[in-house]
VODO-480766 format. One record per residue (C-alpha): residue in one letter; x, y, z. Coordinates in pm, whole numbers, padded with zeros to 5 digits, always signed. Layout:
N
aXYZ...
// end
This chain:
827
x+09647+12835+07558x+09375+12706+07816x+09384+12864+08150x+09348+12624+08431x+08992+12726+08618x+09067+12975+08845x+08838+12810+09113x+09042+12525+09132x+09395+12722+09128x+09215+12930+09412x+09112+12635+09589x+09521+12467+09594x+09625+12780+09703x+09362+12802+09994x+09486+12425+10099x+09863+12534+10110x+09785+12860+10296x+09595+12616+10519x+09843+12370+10569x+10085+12627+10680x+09855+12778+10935x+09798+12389+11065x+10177+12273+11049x+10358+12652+11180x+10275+12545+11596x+10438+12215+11540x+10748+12378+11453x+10725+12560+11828x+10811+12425+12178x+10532+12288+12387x+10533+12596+12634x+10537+12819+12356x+10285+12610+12187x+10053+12614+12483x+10055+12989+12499x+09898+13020+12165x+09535+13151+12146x+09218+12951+12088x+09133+12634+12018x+09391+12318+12082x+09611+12292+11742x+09661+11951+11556x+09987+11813+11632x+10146+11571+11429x+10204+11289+11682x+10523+11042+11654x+10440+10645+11764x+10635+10458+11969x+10896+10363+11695x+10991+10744+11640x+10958+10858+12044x+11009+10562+12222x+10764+10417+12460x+10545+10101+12547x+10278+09909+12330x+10126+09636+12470x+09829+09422+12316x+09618+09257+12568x+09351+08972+12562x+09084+08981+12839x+09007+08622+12939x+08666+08468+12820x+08628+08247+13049x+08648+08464+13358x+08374+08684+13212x+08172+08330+13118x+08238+08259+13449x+08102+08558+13617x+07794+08542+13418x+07734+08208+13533x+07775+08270+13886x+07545+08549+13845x+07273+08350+13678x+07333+08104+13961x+07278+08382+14229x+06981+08461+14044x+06799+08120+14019x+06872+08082+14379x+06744+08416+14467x+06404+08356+14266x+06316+08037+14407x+06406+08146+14769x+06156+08440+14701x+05882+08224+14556x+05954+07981+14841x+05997+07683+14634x+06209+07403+14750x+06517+07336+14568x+06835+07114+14588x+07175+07093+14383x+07154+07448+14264x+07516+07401+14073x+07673+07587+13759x+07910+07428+13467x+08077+07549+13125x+07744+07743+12993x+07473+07622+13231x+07336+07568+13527x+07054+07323+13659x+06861+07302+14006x+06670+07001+14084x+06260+07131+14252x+06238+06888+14526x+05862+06963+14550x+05768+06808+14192x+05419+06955+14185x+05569+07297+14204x+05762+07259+13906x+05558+07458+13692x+05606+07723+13924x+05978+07702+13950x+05952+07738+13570x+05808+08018+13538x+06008+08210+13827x+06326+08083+13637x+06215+08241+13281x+06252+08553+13413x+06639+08533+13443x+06810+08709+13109x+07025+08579+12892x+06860+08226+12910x+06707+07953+12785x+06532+07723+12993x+06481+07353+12998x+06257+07098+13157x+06435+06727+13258x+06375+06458+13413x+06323+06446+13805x+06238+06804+13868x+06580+06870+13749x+06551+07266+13560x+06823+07365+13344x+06920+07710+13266x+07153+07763+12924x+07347+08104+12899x+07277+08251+12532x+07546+08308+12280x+07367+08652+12290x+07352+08746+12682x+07739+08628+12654x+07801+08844+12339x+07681+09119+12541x+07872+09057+12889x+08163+09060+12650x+08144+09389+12519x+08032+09555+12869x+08370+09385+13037x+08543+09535+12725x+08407+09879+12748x+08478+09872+13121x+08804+09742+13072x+08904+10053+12887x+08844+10274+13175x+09023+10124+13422x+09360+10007+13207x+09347+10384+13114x+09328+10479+13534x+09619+10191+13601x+09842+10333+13336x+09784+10707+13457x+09844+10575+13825x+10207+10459+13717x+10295+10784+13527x+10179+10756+13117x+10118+11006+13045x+09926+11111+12700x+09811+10736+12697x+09618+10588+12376x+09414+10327+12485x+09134+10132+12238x+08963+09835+12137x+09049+09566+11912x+08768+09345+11828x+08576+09190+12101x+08846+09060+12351x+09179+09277+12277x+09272+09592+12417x+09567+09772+12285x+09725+10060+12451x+10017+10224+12345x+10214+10468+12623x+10461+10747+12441x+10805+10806+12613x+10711+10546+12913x+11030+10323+12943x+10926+10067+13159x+10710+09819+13012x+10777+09574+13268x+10563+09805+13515x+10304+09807+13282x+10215+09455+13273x+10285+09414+13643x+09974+09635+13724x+09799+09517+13417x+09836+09154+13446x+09630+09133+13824x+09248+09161+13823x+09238+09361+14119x+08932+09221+14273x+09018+09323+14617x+08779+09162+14914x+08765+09166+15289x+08597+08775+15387x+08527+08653+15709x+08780+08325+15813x+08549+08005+15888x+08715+07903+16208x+08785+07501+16252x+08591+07435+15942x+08624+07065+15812x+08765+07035+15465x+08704+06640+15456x+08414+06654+15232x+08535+06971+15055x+08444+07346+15238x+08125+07406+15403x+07892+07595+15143x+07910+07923+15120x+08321+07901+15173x+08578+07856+14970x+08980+07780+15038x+09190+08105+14977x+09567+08076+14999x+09839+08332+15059x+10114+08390+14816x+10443+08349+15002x+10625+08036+15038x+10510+07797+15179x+10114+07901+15110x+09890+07909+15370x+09538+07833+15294x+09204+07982+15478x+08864+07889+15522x+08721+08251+15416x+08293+08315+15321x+08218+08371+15002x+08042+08666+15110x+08223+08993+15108x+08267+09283+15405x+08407+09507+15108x+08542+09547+14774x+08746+09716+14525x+08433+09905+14449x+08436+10033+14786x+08775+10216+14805x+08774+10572+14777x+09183+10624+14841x+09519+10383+14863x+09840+10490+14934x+10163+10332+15003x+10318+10367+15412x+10701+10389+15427x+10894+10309+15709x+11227+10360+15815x+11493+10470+15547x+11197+10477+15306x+11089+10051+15271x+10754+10014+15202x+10609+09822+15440x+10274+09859+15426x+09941+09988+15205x+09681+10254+15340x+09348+10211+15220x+09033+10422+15339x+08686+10307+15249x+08342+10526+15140x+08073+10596+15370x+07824+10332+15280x+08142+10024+15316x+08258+10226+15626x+07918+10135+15774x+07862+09763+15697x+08236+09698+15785x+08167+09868+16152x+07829+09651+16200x+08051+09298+16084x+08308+09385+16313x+08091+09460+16617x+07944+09108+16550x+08231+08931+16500x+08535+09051+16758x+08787+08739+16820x+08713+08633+16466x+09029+08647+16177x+08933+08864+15876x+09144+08772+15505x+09193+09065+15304x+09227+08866+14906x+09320+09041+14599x+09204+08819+14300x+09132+08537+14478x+09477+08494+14697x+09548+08627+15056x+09762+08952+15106x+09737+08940+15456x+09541+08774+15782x+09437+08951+16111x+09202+08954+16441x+08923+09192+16479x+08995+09327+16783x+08681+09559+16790x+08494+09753+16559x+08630+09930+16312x+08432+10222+16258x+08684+10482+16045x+08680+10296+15743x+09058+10259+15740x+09277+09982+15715x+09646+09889+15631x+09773+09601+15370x+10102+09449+15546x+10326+09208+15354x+10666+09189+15236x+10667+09461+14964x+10963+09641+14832x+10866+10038+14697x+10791+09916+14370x+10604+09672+14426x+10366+09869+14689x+10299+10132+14488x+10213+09907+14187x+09957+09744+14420x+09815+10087+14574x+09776+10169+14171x+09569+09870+14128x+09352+09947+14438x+09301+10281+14335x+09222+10254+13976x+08988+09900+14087x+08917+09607+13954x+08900+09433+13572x+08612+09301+13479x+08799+08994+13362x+09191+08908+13393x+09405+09002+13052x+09719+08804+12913x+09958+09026+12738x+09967+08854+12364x+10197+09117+12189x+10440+09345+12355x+10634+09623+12118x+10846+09866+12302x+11131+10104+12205x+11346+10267+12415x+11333+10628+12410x+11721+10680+12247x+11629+10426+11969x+11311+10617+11882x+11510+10943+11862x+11806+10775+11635x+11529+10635+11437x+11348+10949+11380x+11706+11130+11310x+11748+10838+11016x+11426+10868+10896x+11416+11239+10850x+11757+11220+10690x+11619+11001+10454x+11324+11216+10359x+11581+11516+10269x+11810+11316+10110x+11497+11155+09868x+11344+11513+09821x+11668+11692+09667x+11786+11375+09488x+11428+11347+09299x+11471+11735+09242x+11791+11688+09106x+11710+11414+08867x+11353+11583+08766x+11536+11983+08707x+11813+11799+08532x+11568+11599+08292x+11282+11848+08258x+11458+12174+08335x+11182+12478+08427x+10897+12188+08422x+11127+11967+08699x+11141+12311+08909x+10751+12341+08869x+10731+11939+08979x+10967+12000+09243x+10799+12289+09396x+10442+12072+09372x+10592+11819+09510x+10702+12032+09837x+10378+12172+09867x+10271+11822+09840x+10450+11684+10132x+10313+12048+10271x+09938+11912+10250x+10006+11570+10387x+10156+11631+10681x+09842+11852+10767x+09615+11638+10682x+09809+11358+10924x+09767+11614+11161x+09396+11723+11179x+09273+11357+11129x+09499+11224+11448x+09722+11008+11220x+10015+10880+11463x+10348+10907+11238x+10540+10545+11248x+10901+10471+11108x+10674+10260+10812x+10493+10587+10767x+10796+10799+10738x+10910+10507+10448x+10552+10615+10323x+10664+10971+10280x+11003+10871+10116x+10732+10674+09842x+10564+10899+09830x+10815+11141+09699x+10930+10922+09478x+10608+10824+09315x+10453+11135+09375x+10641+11327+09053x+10479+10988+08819x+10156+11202+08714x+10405+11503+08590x+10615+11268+08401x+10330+11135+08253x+10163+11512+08171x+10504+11614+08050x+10599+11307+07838x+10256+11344+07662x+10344+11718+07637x+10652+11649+07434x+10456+11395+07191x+10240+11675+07127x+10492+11923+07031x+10718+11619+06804x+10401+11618+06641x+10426+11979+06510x+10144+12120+06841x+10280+12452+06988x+10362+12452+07345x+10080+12556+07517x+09797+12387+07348x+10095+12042+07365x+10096+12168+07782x+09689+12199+07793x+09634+11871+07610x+09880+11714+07794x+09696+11817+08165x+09368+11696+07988x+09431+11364+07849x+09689+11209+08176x+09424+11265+08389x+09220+10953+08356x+09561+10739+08312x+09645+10905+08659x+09297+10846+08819x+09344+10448+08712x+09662+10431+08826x+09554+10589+09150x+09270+10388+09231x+09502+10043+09177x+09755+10149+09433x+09452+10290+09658x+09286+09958+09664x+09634+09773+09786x+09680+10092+10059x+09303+10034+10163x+09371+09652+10234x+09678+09711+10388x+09534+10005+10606x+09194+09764+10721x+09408+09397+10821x+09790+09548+10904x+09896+09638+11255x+09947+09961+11420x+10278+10118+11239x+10172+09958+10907x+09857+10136+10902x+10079+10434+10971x+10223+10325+10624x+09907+10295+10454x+09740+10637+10578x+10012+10800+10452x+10083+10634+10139x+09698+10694+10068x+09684+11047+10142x+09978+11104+09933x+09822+10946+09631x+09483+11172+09654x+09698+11518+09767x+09949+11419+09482x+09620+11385+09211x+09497+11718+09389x+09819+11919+09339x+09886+11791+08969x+09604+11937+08848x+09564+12193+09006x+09926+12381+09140x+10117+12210+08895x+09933+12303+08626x+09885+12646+08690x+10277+12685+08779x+10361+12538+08408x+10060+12767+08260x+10229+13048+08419x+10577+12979+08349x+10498+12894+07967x+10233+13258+07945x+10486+13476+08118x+10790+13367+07865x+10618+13357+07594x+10740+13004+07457x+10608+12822+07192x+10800+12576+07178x+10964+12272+07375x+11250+12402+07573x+11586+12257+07506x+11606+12232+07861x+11357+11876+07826x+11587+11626+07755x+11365+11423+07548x+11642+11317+07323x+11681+10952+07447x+11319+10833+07389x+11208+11053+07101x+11164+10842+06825x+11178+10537+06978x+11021+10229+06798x+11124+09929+06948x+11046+09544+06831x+10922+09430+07209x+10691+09183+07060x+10944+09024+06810x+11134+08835+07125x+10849+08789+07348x+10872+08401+07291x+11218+08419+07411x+11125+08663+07723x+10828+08459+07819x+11076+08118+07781x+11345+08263+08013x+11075+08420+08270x+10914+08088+08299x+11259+07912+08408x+11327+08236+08576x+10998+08160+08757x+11062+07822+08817x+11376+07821+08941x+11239+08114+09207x+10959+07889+09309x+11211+07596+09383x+11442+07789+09590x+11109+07902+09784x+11009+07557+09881x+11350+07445+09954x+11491+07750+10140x+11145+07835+10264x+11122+08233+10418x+11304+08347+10720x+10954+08373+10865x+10995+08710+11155x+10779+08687+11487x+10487+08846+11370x+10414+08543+11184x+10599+08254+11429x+10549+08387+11741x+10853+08433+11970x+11018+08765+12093x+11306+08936+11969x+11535+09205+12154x+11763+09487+12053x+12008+09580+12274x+12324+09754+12252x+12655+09727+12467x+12701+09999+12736x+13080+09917+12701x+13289+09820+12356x+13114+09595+12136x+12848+09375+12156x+12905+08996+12192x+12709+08745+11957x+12878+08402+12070x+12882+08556+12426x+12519+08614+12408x+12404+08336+12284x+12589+08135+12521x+12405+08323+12823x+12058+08269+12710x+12176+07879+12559x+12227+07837+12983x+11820+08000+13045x+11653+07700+12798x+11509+07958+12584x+11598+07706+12264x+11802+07792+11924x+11817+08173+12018x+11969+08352+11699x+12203+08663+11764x+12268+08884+11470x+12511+09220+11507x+12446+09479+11290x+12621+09750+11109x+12655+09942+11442x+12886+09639+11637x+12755+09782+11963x+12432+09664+11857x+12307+09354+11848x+11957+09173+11766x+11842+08881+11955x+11537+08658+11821x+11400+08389+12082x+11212+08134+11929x+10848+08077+12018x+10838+07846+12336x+10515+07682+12337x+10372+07727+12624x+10074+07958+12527x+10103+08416+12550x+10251+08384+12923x+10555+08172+12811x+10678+08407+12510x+10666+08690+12747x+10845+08506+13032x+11126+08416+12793x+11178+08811+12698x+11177+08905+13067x+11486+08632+13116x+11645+08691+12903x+11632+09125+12948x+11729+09027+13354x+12022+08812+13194x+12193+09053+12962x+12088+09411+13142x+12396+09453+13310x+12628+09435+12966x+12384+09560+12784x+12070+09831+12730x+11746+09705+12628x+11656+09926+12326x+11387+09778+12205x+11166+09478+12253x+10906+09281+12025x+10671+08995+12233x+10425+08796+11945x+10210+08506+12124x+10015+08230+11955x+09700+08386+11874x+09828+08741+11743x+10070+08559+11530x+09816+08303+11382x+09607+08652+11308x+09840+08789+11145x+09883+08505+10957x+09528+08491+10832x+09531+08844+10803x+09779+08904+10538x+09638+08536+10364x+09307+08751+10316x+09464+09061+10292x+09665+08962+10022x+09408+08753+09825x+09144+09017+09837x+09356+09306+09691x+09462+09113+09404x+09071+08989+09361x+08951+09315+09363x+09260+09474+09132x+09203+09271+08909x+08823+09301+08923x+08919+09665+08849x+09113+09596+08579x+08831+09377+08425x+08585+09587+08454x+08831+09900+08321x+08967+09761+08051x+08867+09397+07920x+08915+08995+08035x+09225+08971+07832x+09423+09264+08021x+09281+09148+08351x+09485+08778+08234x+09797+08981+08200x+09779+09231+08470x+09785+08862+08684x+10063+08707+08509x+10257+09014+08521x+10174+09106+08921x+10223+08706+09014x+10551+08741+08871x+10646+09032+09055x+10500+08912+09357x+10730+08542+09296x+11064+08706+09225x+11012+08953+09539x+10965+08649+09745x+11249+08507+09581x+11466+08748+09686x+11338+08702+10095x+11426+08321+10011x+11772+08393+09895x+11914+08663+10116x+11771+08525+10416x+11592+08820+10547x+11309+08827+10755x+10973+08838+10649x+10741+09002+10853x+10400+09166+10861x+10602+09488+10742x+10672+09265+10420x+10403+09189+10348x+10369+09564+10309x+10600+09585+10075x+10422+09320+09801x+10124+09489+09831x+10230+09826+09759x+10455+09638+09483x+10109+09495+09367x+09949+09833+09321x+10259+09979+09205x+10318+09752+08915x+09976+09768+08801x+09996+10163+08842x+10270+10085+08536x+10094+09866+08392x+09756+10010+08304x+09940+10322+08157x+10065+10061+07929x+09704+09928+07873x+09601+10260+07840x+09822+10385+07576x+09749+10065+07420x+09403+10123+07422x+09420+10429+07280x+09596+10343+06973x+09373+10029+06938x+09060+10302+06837x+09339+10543+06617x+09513+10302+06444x+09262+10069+06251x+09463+09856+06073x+09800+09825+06246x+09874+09453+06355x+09836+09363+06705x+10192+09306+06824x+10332+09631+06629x+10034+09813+06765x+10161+09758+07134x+10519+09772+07019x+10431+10172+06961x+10225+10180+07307x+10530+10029+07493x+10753+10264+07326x+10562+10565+07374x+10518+10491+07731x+10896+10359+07804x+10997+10709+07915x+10752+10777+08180x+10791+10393+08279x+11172+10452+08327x+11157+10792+08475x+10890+10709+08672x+11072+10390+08801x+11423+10616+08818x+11233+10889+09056x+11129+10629+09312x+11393+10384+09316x+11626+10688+09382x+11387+10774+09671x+11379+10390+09780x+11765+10391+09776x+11797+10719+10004x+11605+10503+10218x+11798+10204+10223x+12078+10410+10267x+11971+10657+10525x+11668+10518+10662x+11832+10302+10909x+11859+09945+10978x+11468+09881+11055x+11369+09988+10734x+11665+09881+10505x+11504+09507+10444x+11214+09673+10394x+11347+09927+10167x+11559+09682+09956x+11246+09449+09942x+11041+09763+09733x+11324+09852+09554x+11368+09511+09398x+11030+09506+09367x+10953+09793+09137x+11254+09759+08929x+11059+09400+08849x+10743+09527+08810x+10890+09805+08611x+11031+09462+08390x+10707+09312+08395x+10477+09636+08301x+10713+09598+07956x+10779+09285+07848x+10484+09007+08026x+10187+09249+08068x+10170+09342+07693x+10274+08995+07523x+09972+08832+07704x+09702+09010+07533x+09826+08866+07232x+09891+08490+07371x+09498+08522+07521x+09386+08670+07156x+09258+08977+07221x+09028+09086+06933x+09112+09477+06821x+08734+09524+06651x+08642+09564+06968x+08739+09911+07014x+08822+10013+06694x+08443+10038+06688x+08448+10248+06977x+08315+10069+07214x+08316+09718+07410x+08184+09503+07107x+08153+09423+06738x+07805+09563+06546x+07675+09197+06573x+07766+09146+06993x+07530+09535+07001x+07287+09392+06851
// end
């Protein structure tokens, strides 16, 4: 028999030895850990679902960075013709422009040409002298980015200042900033410090000033923020700023109440604040923080330390959030919080428990089922597939890969699909030896011709991970990183470990012949009449189909937040039971509208889902933080989901495109692979899976959420994973058997495929049951959803994919020739 090359054995080997060496300091405590030699060592890093924490999506305000750039061009245009000493009235700014009217009209020319040289602007000459100055989509492209880039850095300083620690802060295309905070359990903080500006600014108080015709220029009206507010003349013109800070700390007074905030300014501030105040003793100075007044006082004299104090009616928390803000300065722009998802640390840990549970549970049951059908050969799979699950976890953690709940589900797939490419070697392997081959030369052959079935089969799945991985959210691309590494280490360690573990096994025992150990008893032989009642199939899927799309449009889907916007809470009674009629009859008192309370399996749990409210990102976030202050005294906040407007139209779109380009380019694939006529039924038979999945969402009620989605794309790629082995084996026999008929021909395709289709299917929808079962209740819609799911596609890889070819007339001469074409289409 063949020997596997020894490079490649070497090579497997080499990755397992490697994965070890990468995985071993995860298994250690951080202090031990951090005694280790060298370099840092990958860690494999848990999200927020698995370790609790906050994740918070924020959207930094256009129009205060449209704003700013305005006002800037407007200082600008002002500042040029001042310098050229050209008269000018009616220097105003509005939306995108700004226009100045040259009083002088022969000097118009020359106010033109001092104006040009503002960036970011396009000039324009009117009528009266009136210029007029355009901000460019580019030059506001650009202040766009900078504000983002800046934001980063100080979001990642106010988050620090609170206590994150290990916080993961990045961009999200041009305007979002996500940020995600491991093990911090108060959110609420977060978006307290993140939700001011922080523009801090000391402004001199226009005494007596007249407000009849609007403020005096160069002054605006400032107001403080208790009740009643009291408004102040203040300049426009700054002493100081949050630039200018160097420290701010909070004062306490008696028994501890903050009373007060400490701030010291740098040397160059320290300096123009003493000259202001030696010219302006009597006079009341405003200290603002993003545009409102903290506090009001008389310069009594200079103040030539740089130091200050903040007064104000602050409890601790509140002081030290603001001393953060100071400290860490100001946003370029202010940010709205559009999606909040935080877990409480307990949740994360029973979640991770679950999870884990499930992945044990999935690994010996697949074991199990693969030693009792294959014997030896299930050992050898078995033992592939732990070194398997060896390599991806290192590979998740040199690249970084954050572990989510949906990624752990990943893992449980993976298991379960992971063992397809040895069903497929080993099924092929006992065709081989019923046809009179001796062992080895069935194994060899078997390892040599499943490899390009595998590769196809891998790439179709790959594209629906890809798509997933590019448009789904944080903990679904968790799903999709590890689904996709598991599909290239599984190809990797089939061909490689696997087959040099059977090669082994086989040489050192000296067999030549299929152990009775295979239990190949139930499909050998098999030669079953699929095509001879595909009339009746395709009849009863049609009404099957139609029926399913009628219950869709009546029931419509139990559409989650991610899609509808809205919040949704879990919390879970610190005493007894939790309460749905009692809950819902709290919140029915706040006006939060038809607030649904579900209990689960645990009755001390409960789930609460607040509608969306309509009053734009601030209103869904103000209805989660009533209702959290009206239940926390019954009950513990475990975890807490916030979707606005504009992430859940995104989303929307998202999955619309995500959806319709993976079965595009699958098909495309399929095309291209194999012919127009399988493409036809690789659609019929994925749109049929993809119906009767949403079907099932219709019928049971459950929620359907970005995380579903999920779940009918990797249905998508899983189906057609069955499917093309079909087409394969079909193909195959179209260029060995010349003259069998069409439908008998895939008849014998069908049937010598049906055992990897059904082990195959068996393997993974025992791993998908593990984790309905054990996964917990997070994943169990999602778990049940996949299940269904390939046990129809599993259907529809048999009896629709097949039948079509014939309904759409595909022509056999084409590759009995050996090629794409007839002798007459070559030529």
């Amino acid at each position: 028999m063949l020997q596997p090359a020894r490079w490649k054995t070497l090579l497997a080997w080499l990755a397992v030895v490697a994965s070890l060496v990468v995985l071993l300091p995860n298994t250690l405590g951080t202090d031990r850990r951090s005694d280790l030699p060298g370099m840092p060592l990958p860690r494999l890093l848990p999200g927020l679902d698995l370790s609790g924490g906050a994740g918070l999506v924020l959207k930094l305000e256009r129009s205060d960075i449209d704003n700013d750039r305005l006002v800037a061009a407007v200082n600008a245009a002002g500042a040029a013709l001042r310098a050229a000493k050209i008269p000018y009235a009616g220097l105003a700014g509005s939306e995108r422009s700004l226009s100045v009217r040259i009083t002088d009209a022969a000097r118009t020319e020359e106010a033109k040409a001092a104006l040009a040289t503002i960036s970011g602007t396009a000039l324009t000459i009117e009528a009266d002298g009136v210029v007029r100055l355009d901000l460019t989509n580019e030059s506001l492209d650009i202040a766009r980015d900078e504000a983002a880039a800046a934001s980063l850095d100080v979001v990642s300083r106010r988050v620090s200042e609170v206590g994150g620690l290990a916080v993961n802060v990045r961009r999200e295309g041009q305007d979002r900033i996500a940020l995600q905070v491991p093990g911090f359990s108060d959110p609420q903080r977060l978006k307290d410090v993140l939700a001011q500006r922080g523009a801090f600014s000391a402004r001199l108080v226009e005494p007596n000033a007249s407000l009849e015709n609007g403020p005096p220029p160069g002054t605006e009206v400032a107001y403080t923020m208790g009740e009643p507010p009291v408004g102040y003349v203040v300049r426009r013109a700054s002493l100081f700023t949050s630039g200018d800070l160097v420290a701010a700390e909070v004062v306490s007074g008696e028994e501890g109440v903050a009373t007060s905030i400490a701030y010291r300014l740098s040397p160059e501030a320290t300096t123009r604040l003493a000259e202001a105040t030696r010219d302006n003793v009597g006079r009341t100075m405003a200290l603002l923080l993003d545009d409102q007044v903290l506090t009001a006082f008389t310069i009594d004299g200079p103040i030539t330390d740089g130091r200050g104090q903040i007064t104000g009616e602050f409890d601790e928390q509140g002081a030290a959030n603001l001393a953060a803000v100071l400290r860490s300065g100001a946003l370029p722009a202010s940010m709205t919080v559009v999606e909040e998802r935080s877990v409480d640390p307990a949740l994360g840990s029973a979640s991770l428990r679950s999870a884990l549970l499930a992945v044990g549970v999935a690994g010996v049951a697949v074991t199990l089922f693969m030693v009792g059908w294959y014997g030896a050969f299930g050992a050898i799979a078995a033992i592939a597939l732990a070194f398997n699950l060896l390599l991806i976890l290192a590979i998740v953690a040199l690249t970084g890969t954050v572990v989510t709940l949906p990624g752990i589900a990943g893992m449980v797939l993976t298991i379960g699909m992971a063992v397809d490419s040895n069903v497929l070697i080993y099924e092929r392997m006992r065709e081989e030896t019923a046809n009179g081959r001796p062992l080895p030369e069935a194994l060899a052959s078997g390892f040599s011709r499943a490899f390009s079935t595998v590769a196809d089969a891998g790439v179709t799945t790959m594209i629906a991970v890809l798509v997933l991985f590019f448009l789904g959210s944080g903990p679904m691309q968790g799903f999709a990183a590890i689904v996709g590494i598991g599909i290239v280490t599984t190809v990797f360690i089939t061909f490689t470990l696997s087959h040099w573990l059977a090669w082994r096994w086989v040489k050192s025992r000296q067999i030549s012949h299929l152990p009775r150990t295979v239990r190949s008893g139930l499909f050998g032989g098999l030669h079953l009449r699929f095509m001879a009642i595909r009339n009746y199939v395709f009849s009863a899927v049609a009404l099957v189909s139609i029926a399913v799309a009628v219950l869709v449009s009546l029931n419509g889907l139990n559409l989650g937040i991610d899609f509808t916007g809205g919040a949704l809470l879990q919390v879970k009674a610190r005493q007894g039971k939790a309460d749905a009629a009692q809950i819902a009859g709290q919140l029915e008192e706040m006006n939060l509208g038809d607030v649904a309370v579900r209990v689960g399996l645990d009755p001390a749990m409960a789930t609460i889902r607040i509608p969306p409210q309509g009053g734009g990102e601030n209103a869904e976030q103000t209805s989660a933080l009533v209702a959290r202050g009206e239940l926390e005294a019954d009950y513990d906040i475990r975890r807490v989901e916030v979707v606005g407007p504009t992430v859940s139209g995104d989303l929307i779109a998202a999955a619309t495109i995500g959806m319709a380009f993976a079965l595009v380019s699958l098909i495309g694939f399929v095309w291209v692979r194999f012919g127009w006529q399988f493409a036809i039924g690789a659609v019929v038979a994925t749109m049929h899976d993809i119906l009767l999945t949403t079907g099932l969402f219709a019928l049971t009620g459950m929620e359907f959420n970005i995380g579903s989605v999920a779940a009918l794309l990797t249905i998508v790629g899983y189906s057609l994973n069955d499917t093309i082995v079909v087409y394969d084996r079909i193909r195959e026999n179209l260029r060995q058997y010349r003259q069998m008929p069409l439908p008998l021909l895939i008849d014998a395709a069908i049937s010598q495929t049906l055992s990897r289709t059904v082990l195959t299917a068996a393997t993974t929808l025992i791993a998908l049951a593990a984790l309905a079962i054990f996964g917990g209740e997070i994943l169990r819609a999602f778990a049940v959803a996949m299940f269904f799911g390939i046990a129809v596609g599993t259907f529809s890889s048999i009896y629709i994919a097949g039948p079509v070819l014939i309904l759409f007339g595909l022509r056999p001469d084409r590759y009995r020739l050996g090629g794409r074409g007839t002798e007459a289409e070559k030529a």
